[in-house]
C-alpha positions as CSV (number, residue, x, y, z in Angstrom):
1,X,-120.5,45.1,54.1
2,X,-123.8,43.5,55.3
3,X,-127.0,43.7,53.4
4,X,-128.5,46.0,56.1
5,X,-124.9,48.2,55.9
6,X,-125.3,48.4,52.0
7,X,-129.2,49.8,52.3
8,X,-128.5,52.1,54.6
9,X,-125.7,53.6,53.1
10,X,-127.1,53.6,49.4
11,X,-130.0,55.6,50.9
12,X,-128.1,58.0,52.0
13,X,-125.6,58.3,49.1
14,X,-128.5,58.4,46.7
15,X,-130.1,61.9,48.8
16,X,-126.3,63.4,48.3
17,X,-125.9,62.2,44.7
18,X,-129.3,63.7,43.8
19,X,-129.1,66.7,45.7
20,X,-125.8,67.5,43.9
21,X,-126.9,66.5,40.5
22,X,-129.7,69.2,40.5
23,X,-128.5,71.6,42.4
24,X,-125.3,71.8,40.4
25,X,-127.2,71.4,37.2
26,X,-129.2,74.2,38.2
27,X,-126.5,76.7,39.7
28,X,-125.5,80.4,39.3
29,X,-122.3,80.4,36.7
30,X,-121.1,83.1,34.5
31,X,-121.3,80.7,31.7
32,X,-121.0,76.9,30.6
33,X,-118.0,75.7,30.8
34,X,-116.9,72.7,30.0
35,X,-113.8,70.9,31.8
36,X,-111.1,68.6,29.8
37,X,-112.6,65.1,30.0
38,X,-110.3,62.2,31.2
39,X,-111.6,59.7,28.6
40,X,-111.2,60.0,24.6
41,X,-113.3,59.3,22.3
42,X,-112.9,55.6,20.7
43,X,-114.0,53.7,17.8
44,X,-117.0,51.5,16.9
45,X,-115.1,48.3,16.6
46,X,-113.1,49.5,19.7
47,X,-116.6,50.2,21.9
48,X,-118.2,46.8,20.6
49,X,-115.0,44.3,22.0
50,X,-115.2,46.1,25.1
51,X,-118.3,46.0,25.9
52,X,-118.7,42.5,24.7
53,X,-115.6,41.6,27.1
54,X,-117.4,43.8,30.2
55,X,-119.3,40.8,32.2
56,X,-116.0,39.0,32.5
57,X,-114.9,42.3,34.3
58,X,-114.6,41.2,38.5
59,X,-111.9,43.7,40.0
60,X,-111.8,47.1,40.2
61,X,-108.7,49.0,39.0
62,X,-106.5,51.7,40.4
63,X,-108.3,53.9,37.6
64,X,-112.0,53.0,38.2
65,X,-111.2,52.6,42.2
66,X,-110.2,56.9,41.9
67,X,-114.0,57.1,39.5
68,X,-116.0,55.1,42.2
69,X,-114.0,57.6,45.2
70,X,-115.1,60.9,43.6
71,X,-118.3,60.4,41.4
72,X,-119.8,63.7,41.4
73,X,-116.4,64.0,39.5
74,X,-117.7,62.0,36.8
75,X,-120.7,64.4,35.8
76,X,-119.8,67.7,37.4
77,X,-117.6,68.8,34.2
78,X,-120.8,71.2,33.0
79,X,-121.5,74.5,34.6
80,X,-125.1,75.3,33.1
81,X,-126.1,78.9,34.3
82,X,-129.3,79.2,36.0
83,X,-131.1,76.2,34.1
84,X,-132.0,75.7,30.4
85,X,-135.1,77.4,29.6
86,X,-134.1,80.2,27.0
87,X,-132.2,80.1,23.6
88,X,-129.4,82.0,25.0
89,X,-129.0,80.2,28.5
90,X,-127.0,76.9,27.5
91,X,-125.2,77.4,24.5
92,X,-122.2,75.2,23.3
93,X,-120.4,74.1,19.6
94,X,-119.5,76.8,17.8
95,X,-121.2,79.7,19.0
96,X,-120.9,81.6,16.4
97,X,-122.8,79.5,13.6
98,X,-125.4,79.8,12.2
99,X,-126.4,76.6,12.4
100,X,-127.9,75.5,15.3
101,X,-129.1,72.3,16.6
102,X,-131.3,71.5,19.8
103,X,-130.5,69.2,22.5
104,X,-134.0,68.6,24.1
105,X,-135.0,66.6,27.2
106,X,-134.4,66.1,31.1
107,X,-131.0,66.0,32.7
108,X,-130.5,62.6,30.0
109,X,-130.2,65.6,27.9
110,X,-127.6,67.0,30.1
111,X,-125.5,63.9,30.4
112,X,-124.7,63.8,26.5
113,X,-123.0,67.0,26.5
114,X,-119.7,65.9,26.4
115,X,-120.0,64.2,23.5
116,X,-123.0,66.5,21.3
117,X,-120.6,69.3,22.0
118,X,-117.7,68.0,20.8
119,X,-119.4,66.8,17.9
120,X,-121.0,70.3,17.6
121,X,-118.0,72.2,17.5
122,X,-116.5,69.4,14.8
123,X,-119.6,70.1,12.6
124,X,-119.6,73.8,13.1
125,X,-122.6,73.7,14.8
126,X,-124.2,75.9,17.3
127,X,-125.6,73.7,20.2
128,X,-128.4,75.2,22.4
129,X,-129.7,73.0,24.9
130,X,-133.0,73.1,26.4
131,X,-133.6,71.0,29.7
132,X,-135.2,70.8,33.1
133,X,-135.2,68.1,36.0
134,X,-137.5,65.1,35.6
135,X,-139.2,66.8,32.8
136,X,-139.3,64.1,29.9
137,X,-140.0,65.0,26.3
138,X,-143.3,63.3,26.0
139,X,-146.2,65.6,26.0
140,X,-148.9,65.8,29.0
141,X,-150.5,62.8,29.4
142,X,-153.7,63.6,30.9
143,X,-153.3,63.4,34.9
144,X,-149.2,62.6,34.8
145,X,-147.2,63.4,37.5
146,X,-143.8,63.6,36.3
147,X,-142.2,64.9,39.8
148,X,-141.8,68.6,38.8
149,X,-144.7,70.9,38.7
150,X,-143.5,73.3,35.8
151,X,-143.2,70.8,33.3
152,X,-146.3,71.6,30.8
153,X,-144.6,75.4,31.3
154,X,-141.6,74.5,30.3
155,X,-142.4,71.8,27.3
156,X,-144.6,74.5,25.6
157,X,-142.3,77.0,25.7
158,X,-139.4,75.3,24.7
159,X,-141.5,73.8,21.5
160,X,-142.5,77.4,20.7
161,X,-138.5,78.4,21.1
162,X,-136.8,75.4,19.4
163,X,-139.4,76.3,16.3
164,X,-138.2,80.1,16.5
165,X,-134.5,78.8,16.2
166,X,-135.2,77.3,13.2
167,X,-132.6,74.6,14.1
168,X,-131.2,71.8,11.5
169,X,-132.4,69.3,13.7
170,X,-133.7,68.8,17.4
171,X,-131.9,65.9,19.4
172,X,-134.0,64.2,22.1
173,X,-132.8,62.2,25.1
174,X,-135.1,61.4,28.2
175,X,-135.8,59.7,31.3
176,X,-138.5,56.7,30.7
177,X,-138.0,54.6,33.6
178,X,-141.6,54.1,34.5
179,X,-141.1,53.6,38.5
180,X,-140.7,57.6,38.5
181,X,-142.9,58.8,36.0
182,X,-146.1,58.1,36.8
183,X,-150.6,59.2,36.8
184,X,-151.0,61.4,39.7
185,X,-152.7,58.3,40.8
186,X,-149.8,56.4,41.2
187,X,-150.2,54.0,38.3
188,X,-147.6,54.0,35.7
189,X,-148.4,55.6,32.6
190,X,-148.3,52.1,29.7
191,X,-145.9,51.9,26.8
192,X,-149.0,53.3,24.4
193,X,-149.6,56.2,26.3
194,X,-145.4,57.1,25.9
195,X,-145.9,56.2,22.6
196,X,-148.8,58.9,22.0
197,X,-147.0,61.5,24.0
198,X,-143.7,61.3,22.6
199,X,-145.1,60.8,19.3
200,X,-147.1,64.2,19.8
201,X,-143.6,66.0,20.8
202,X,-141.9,65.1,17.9
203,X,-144.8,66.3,15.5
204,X,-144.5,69.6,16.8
205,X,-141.1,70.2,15.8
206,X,-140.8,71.7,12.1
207,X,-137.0,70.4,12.2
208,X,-135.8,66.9,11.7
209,X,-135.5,65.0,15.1
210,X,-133.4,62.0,16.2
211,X,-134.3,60.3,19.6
212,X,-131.3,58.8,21.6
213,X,-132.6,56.1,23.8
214,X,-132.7,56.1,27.2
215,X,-130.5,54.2,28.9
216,X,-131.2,50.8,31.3
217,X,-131.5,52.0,34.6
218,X,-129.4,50.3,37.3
219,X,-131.0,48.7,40.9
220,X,-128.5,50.8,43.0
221,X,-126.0,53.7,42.2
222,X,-123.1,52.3,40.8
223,X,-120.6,54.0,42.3
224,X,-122.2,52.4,45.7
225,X,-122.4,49.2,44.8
226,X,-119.1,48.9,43.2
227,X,-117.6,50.5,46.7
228,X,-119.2,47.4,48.3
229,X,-118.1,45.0,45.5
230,X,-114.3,46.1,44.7
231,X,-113.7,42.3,43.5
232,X,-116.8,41.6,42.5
233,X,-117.9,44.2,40.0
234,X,-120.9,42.2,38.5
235,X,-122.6,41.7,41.7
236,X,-123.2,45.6,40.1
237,X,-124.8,44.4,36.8
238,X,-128.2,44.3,35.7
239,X,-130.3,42.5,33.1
240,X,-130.8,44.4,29.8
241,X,-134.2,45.0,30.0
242,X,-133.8,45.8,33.3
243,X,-137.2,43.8,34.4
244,X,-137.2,45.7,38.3
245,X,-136.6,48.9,37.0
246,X,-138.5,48.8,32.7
247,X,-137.9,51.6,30.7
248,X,-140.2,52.8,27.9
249,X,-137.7,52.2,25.0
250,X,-139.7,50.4,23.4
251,X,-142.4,53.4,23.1
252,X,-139.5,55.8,22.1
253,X,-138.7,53.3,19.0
254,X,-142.5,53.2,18.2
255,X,-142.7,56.7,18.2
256,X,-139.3,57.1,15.9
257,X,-140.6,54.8,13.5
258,X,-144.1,56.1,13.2
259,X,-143.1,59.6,13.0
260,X,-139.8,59.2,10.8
261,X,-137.4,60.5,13.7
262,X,-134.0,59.1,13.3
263,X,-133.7,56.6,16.7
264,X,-130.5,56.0,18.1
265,X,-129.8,52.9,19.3
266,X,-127.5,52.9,22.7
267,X,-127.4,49.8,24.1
268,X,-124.8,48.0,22.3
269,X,-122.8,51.0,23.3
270,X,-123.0,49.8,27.5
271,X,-125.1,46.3,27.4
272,X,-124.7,42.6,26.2
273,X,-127.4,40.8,27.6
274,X,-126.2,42.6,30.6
275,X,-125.0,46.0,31.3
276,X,-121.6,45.7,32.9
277,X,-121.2,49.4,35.4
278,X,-117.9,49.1,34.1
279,X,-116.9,49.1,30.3
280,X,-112.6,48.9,29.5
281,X,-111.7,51.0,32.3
282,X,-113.9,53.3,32.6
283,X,-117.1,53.6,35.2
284,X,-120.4,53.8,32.8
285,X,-123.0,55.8,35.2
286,X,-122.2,57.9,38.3
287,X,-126.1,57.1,40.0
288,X,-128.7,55.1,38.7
289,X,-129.0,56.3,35.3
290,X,-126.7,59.0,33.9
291,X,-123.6,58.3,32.1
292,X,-120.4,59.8,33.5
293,X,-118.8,62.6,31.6
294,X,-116.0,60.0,30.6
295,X,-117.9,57.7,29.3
296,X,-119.9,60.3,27.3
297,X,-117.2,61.5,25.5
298,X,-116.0,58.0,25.1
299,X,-119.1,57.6,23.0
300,X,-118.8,60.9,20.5
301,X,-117.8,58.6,17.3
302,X,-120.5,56.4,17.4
303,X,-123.2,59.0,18.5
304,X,-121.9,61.5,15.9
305,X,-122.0,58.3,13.3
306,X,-125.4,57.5,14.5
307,X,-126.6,61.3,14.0
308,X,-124.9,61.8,10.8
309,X,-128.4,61.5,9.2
310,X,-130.1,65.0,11.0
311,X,-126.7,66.8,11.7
């Protein structure tokens, strides 16, 4: 496939992929539901080799070549009726606890499911998440456009309703890349001013908090590239930092460490110095940034390890 071929036709994936991440995100359902993931969960020492052996990783198999055919496949296991706004609109765990804890965020929030509500259910835990599109935890930053109007709506009233729920602890997980969240300007906002508004998010909760990092964010959606690079998978990698698309990890550590939130680190769990798109055999994200359902609940040990301090 030429270079011209490939940009062309990652364009247009990208509009169909996004399109049917929100829109199914967002769709009428009866209620969330949750279908059987294809990947179990594995160990710590298991996760570490194979991501360690993941750059030497040049051929797609018969397994990852079915992943990179049907990605919306890889995240499409959630129904979550009408949004996440309310206490009662995304609940998972055991529903009947009462213990809760909070999943807070953007659709980063959404793409840990399959792993928080395993662990949920395995702690007795009732799981409510609250989450809307490109809607980061950070609070307003004065002038920020972060690409969906009803943001500041929704972050105050989810504060005021996660405090209500009196939960045992409120899990974050966000979007930071800084190429999409931006001043109405058009300047990116700098690692202090994440580091103040995160910082002022987590100080509003009354619970204990634990921030899972964001993830690095990949040049082109992986399930693209890899279609255009079946023998040569890390054409598909990218530098961890990822220096053409920076996150804002580094603010979400600050703002852990100066508020006492328990921050969870995730890039051993996909990255070396680079992060392969795929780990074992198993594709890592579906688009740019979220992680398939697979490898989610690949990652439930060492996320429920990593949490065992709030949870």
């Amino acid at each position: 496939m030429s270079r011209r071929s490939l940009q062309l036709t990652t364009a247009l994936a990208t509009a169909v992929l996004c399109a049917g991440l929100f829109t199914g995100i967002s769709a009428a359902s009866t209620s969330p539901s949750v279908t059987k993931s294809f990947q179990s969960p594995g160990s710590a020492t298991q996760i570490r080799k194979l991501v360690a052996a993941s750059s030497k990783i040049t051929s797609l198999t018969t397994q990852t070549r079915a992943q990179v055919a049907s990605p919306q496949a890889a995240w499409m296991k959630y129904d979550v009726a009408n949004g996440c706004s309310t206490a009662s609109q995304c609940v998972f765990g055991d529903t009947k606890s009462r213990k809760t804890v909070v999943m807070f965020g953007d659709s980063h929030a959404i793409m840990w499911l399959p792993a928080m509500d395993w662990i949920a259910k395995a702690d007795k835990l009732r799981l409510v998440l609250l989450s809307a599109g490109n809607c980061p935890a950070i609070a307003n930053v004065a002038g920020t456009n972060v690409l969906n109007k009803n943001c500041a709506a929704f972050h105050t009233s989810s504060i005021r309703i996660i405090n209500s729920l009196h939960p045992i602890a409120v899990v974050i997980s966000e979007l930071t890349v800084s190429s999409a969240i931006k001043h109405s300007d058009g300047t990116r906002i700098t690692e202090s001013e994440w580091q103040a508004g995160l910082t002022t998010t987590i100080k509003e909760f009354k619970s204990k908090v634990a921030l899972i990092e964001d993830v690095v964010y990949f040049d082109i959606p992986v399930p693209i590239c890899l279609a255009a690079n079946v023998s040569n998978v890390q054409a598909c990698s990218v530098h961890a930092p990822n220096p053409k698309n920076p996150g804002q990890q580094a603010a979400e550590q600050a703002a852990a460490k100066a508020t006492g939130a328990t921050f969870v680190k995730t890039w051993p769990w996909f990255c070396t110095t680079t992060c392969s798109p795929i780990v074992g055999n198993t594709m890592t994200y579906f688009d740019y940034d979220h992680i398939t359902t697979g490898y989610a609940a690949f990652l439930t040990n060492v996320l429920r390890s990593a949490l065992s301090k709030v949870l």
